[in-house]
N, C-alpha and C positions, 0 to 999 in steps of 0.2 A: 390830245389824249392818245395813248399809243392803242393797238389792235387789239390788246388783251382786255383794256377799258370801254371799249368801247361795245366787247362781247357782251359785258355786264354793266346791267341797268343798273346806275346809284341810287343807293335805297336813302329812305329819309333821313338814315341814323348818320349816313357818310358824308352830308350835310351840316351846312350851321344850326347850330342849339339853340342860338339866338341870334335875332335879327335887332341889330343895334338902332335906337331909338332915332325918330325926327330929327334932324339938325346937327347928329354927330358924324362929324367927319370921318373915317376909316380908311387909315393908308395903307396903298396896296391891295391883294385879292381878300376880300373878308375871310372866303371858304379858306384861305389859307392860311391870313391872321390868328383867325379866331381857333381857338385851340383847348382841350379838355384839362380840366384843374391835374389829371395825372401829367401833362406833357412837363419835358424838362426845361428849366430855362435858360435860358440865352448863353452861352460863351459855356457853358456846362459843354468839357469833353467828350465823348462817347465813342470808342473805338468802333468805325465803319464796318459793316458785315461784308461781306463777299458778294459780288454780284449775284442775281438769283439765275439761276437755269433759264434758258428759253423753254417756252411753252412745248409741251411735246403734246402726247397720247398717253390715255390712260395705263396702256397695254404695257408700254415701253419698258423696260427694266429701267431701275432708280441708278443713278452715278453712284449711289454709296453703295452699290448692292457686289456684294463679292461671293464668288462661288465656293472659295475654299471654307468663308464662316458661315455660309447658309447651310439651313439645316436640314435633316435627309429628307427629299421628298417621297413623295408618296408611291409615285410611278416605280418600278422594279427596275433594275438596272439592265436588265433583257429588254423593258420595254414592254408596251401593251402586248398582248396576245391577238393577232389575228383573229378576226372569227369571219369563216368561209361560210357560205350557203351552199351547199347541194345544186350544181346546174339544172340538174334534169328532175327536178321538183318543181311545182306548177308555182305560177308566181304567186299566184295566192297568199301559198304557205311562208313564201321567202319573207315577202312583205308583212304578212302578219305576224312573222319572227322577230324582224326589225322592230318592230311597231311597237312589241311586246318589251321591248328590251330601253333600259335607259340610254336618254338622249348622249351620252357622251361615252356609250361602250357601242353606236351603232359602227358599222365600219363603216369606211367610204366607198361609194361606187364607182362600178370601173366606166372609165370614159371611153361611150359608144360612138363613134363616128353617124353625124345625119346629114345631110343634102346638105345643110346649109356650112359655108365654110366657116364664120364665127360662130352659130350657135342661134338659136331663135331668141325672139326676143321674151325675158324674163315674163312680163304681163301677158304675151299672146299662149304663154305655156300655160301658166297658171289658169287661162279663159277657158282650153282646153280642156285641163284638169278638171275644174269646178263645172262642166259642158257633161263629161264623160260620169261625173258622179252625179251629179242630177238625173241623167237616164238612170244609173241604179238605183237608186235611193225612190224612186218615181217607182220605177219595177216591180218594186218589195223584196230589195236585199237588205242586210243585215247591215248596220251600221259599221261595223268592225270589217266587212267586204270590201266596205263601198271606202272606206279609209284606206284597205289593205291596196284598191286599183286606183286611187290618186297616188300615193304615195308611192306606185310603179309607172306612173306616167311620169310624175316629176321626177324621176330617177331616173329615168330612158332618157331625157335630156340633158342629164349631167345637174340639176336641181339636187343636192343632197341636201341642204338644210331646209327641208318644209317641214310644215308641219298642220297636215289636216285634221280638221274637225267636223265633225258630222253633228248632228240633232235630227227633229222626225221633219224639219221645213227649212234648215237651215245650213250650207257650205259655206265655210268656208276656209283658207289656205292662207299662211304666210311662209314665206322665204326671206331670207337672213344670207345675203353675199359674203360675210365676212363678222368677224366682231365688231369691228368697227363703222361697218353699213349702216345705214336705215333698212328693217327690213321693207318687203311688199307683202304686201294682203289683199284680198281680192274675196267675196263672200256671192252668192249665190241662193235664192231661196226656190222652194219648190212649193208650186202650187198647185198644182195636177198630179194625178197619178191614175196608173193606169195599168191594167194587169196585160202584160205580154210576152211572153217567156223567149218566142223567137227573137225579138229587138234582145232583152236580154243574152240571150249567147250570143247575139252578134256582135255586143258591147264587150263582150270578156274575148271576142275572136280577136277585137281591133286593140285592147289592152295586152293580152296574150303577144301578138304582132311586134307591138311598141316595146315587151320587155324582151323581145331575143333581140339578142347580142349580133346576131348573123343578119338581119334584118334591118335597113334602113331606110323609115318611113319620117319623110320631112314632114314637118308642122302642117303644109298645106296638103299633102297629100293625107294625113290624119285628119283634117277637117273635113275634106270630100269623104271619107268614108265617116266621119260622123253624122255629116248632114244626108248622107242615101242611108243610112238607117234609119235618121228622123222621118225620112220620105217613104219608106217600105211600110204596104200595108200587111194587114193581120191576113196569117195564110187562111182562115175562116172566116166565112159570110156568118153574115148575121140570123139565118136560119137554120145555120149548122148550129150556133150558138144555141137558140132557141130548142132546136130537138135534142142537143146533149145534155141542156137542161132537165129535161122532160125523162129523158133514158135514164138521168144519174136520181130521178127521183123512185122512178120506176126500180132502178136495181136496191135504190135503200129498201124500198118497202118489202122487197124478196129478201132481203138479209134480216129483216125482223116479221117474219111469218105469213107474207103477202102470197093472194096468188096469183093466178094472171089480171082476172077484176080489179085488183087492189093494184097491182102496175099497170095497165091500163090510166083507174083514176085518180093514182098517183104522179103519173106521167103527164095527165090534162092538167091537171091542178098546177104542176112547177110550169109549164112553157106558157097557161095562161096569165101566171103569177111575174115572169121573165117579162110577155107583152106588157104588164102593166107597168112595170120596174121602166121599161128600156120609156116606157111613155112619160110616166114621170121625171125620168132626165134630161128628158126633149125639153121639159117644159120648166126645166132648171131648179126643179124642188131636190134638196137635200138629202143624202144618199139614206139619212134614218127616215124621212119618208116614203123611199124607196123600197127598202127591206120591210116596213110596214107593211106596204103594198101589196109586195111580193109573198107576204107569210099570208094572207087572207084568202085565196082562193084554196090551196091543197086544205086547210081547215074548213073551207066553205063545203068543199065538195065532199070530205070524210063525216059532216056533220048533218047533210043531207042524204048520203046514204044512208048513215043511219036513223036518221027520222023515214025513211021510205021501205023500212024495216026491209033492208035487203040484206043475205048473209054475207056479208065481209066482215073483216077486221079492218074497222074503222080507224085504229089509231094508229094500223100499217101506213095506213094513205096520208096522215096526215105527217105521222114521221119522217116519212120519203120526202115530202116536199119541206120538209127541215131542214134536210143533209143537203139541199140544193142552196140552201141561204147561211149556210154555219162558215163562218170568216177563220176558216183553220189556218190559212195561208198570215194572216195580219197575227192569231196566234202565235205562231210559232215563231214569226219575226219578233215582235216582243217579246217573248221570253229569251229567247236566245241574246238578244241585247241585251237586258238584263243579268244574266248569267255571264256574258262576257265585258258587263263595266260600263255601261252603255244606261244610264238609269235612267238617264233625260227623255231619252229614245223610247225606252222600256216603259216607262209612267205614258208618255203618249202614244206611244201604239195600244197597249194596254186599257187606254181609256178610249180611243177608238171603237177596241174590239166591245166595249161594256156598250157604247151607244148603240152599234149593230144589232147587240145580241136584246137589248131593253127595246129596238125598236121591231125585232121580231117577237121578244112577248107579247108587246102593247097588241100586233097583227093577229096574232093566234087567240088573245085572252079575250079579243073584241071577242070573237066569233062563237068561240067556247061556251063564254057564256048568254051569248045567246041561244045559242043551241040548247046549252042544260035548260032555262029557262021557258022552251019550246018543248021540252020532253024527252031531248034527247039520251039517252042508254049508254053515256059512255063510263068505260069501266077502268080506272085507275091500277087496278090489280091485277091488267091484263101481261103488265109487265113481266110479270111472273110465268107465262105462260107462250114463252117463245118457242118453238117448235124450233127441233136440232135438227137441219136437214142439210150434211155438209158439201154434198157436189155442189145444189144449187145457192151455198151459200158462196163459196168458191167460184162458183162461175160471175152472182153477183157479184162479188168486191171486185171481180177485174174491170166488171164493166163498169163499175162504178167510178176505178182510179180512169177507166181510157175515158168516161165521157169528161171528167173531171180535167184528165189534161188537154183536152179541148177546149175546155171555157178558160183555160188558162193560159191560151194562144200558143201554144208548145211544137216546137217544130215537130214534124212527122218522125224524122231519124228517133226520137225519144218517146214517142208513147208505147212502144212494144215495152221497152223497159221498164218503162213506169207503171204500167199493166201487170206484167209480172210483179212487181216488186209490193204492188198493191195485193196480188194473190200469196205472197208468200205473207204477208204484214196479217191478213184473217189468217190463216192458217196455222203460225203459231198463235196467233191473239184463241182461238177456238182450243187448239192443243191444249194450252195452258188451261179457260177457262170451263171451256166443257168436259172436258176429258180429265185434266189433272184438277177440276175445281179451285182455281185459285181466284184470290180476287182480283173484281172487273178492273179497278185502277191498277195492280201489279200487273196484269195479266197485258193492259193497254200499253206500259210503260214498256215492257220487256218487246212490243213488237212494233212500239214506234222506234226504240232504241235500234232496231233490226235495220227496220226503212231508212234510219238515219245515217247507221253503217252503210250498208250498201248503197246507200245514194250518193255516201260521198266518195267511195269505190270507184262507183260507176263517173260522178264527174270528174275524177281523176286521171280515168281511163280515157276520157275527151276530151281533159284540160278545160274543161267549163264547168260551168254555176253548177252547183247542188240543191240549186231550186225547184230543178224543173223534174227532179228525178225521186225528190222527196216529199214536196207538197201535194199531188195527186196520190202518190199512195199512201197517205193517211188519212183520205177522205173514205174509208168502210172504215175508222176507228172512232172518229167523229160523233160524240154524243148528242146523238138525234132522239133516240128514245126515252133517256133520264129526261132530256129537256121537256120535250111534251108532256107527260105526265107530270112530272112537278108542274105545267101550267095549267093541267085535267085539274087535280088537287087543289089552286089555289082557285081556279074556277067555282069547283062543287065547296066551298068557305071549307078546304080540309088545307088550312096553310102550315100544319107544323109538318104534315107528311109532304106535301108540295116545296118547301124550302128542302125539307129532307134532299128530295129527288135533286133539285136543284142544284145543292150542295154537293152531288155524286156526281152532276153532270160537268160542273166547275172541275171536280179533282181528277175526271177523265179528260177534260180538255189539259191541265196541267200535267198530265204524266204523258200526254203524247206530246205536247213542247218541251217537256225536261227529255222525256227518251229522245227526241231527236235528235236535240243538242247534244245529248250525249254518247251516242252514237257517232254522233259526227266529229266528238274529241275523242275517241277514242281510234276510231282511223288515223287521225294523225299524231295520235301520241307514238305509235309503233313507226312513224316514218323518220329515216334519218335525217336530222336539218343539217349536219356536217360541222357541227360547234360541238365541242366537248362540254358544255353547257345547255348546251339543246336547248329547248324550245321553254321559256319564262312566262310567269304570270305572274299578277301582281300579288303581293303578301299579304295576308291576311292585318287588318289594321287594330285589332288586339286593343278597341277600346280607346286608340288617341290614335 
């Protein structure tokens, strides 16, 4: 059989029909004898065809193919149009321009010279790659980041045809050498995570690194600097943790009417809420038993003062140690995925944040009603009765965003920023609703939108994440106070007013995830990408 038959397996059909009986002789090969009632017979002329072509490639242009009768192609007689990126735009943007843009309008990258004289090897790039996204993705970056900094690693090596994927546990990456290759693929899962903002920019410094052009960082010296970032520890001890806890409980319950008593035992309530949290993960129970945990003591201790009829405002204390357990950061990653295409992402970050936020009802509703059931006086409609007291509310939220980007491991160089940027986020968020009386969801959107502007401002101006600049300061926006009372309510059997509350506390959490995001496209919708086409998104699907 010659090479081409032997490529392909003979099917049953290309076989004898019939296997001739016991005892009859058949001369010569049967498979060749035996022959289908359409075959012609014997001595029957038949002008020979012409040898057939040797086997080629699919790709190859056909021998009968002529240019002068083929007809106009599609391509323009100029030829494609170029399309430049902007150098001195952070790779971010370059990347998630490309990213944005169809597979066969992307251009090619220009070939960076690295240590090694052929080029690394294809699989140790891609380990890299899938190495480098797992720290994001672990982090709490957005899917669409964490796609935009593979996709700039693989292109620092001369990789142009990948193509990453992300989900909320799953990388992974194929490359494609040629049309004619097999590609490679390579996948990676995540199963930790961890909130660290410093590991975070150090991961965008060593991506940053690998996409300038002037810079040439071999494969193994990008290893060494990924593995001393896996080895760097958190610039916070564990009892800074613990009392930032406590202070960012402490500043919530002064931004809803508290006064020193009430941050005082708002303060004891989150840091002995935090010991019980950090205990239960010692002992490896599940992070929604954890936030249970942690939601029981600031109600224990707001439920006790007010059975000990002492004068505070008891639902101060208990909403400050809310704001210490509200998952704004998992927030606003889901929705942002969501909003940018990412649904897979979006449905499970999303359903993450529901289990948090259901295992801090369960911790608060224990307690609640126990307390009502003991006598306790607490008063649903205190809601209504927040005292406007703007220095000390402004002095609150800052402290609120710096203890906040403490628990978020944030280098030092960034929490003055993020402090400010969390005093300017009240300040219109109050402008707006105290002053111009607008509503709490408008009024929330319009100053997470701010935070989101300026955070991506500010990582623009440092060439890093817009994490670490945006997530703390919208922790004073944070619906801590709808929440609690919608659980007062469904406590005291008032559950149409208690879903109510609840229901306002869901549309503030989504106006501070849609502002950010949106905030944060609007920064780069004014920025040049250097294409006469600028920056693409996908088309609305109009139903098919």
């Amino acid at each position: 059989m010659t090479d081409v038959e032997d490529r392909k397996p003979q099917s049953d059909e290309a076989r004898m029909a019939f296997t001739p009986p016991a005892g009859v002789e058949v001369v010569g090969d049967s498979e060749s004898e035996t022959t289908s009632e359409f075959a012609l017979p014997k001595g029957l002329g038949v002008p020979q065809s012409p040898s057939p072509e040797p086997e080629g490639s699919a790709f190859s242009t056909p021998s009968l193919y002529s240019v002068e009768d083929a007809s106009p192609a599609f391509t323009p007689a100029t030829g494609i149009p170029k399309i430049s990126l902007t150098k001195d735009l952070p790779w971010q943007d370059r990347m998630r321009t490309m990213l944005r843009m169809p597979v066969a309008e992307r251009p090619a990258p220009e070939r960076m010279p690295k240590a090694e004289e052929e080029g690394p090897a294809v699989p140790r790039v891609l380990d890299l790659t899938l190495r480098i996204g797992e720290l994001l993705l672990a982090g709490g970056e957005g899917a669409e980041d964490v796609e935009a900094a593979m996709f700039a690693v693989c292109r620092s090596y001369g990789l142009d045809r990948c193509e990453p994927n992300v989900t909320f546990t799953l990388l992974s990456i194929s490359y494609q050498p040629s049309l004619v290759d097999d590609p490679v693929s390579a996948s990676r899962t995540v199963r930790r995570r961890g909130t660290d903002y410093t590991r975070l920019a150090a991961v965008y410094q060593l991506v940053d690194d690998l996409s300038d052009p002037e810079s040439h960082i071999s494969l193994e010296e990008a290893y060494g600097r990924l593995a001393e970032i896996r080895r760097n520890r958190h610039p916070y001890p564990t009892w800074v943790l613990t009392g930032a806890s406590g202070l960012l409980a402490g500043a919530a319950s002064v931004l809803v009417g508290g006064d020193v008593i009430v941050f005082i035992a708002a303060m004891l309530g989150a840091m002995l809420g935090d010991r019980l949290a950090w205990l239960c993960a010692g002992r490896g129970l599940p992070e929604f038993y954890q936030f249970t945990v942690a939601a029981m003591p600031p109600a224990a201790i707001g439920v006790a003062l007010t059975l000990a009829h002492v004068d505070v405002k008891a639902s101060a204390v208990i909403t400050g140690g809310l704001f210490a357990l509200l998952p704004g950061r998992a927030l606003v990653a889901g929705v942002q995925d969501g909003l940018t295409g990412f649904y897979i992402t979006a449905s499970a970050r999303l359903l993450e944040v529901m289990y948090f936020f259901v295992g801090i009802v369960v911790g608060v509703l224990v307690i609640l009603y126990f307390g009502v059931n003991l006598g306790a006086k607490l008063d649903p409609d205190a809601a209504l009765n927040i005292s406007e007291r703007p220095y000390w509310q402004i002095g609150a939220s800052m402290l609120l965003s710096l203890t906040f980007a403490v628990l978020l491991q944030q280098e030092r160089s960034t929490v003055l920023a993020v402090t400010l940027n969390g005093g300017v986020a009240w300040v219109v968020y109050g402008a707006l609703h105290y002053a111009g009386e607008l509503s709490p969801v408008a009024s929330t959107a319009v100053a997470a939108g701010l935070v989101g502007l300026f955070g991506q401002l500010m990582a623009r101006y440092r060439f890093a994440s817009a994490l670490p600049y945006t997530t703390a300061a919208i922790g004073p926006l944070l619906p801590g106070s709808a929440t609690y009372f919608g659980l007062l309510s469904i406590a005291q059997n008032k559950v149409d007013s208690g879903l109510v509350s609840l229901a306002t506390a869901a549309s503030l959490a989504m106006a501070i995830a849609i502002g950010v995001n949106l905030g944060s496209e609007i920064s780069r919708l004014f920025l040049r990408i250097g294409s006469p086409e600028k920056r693409r998104a996908a088309k609305r699907t109009r139903g098919f």
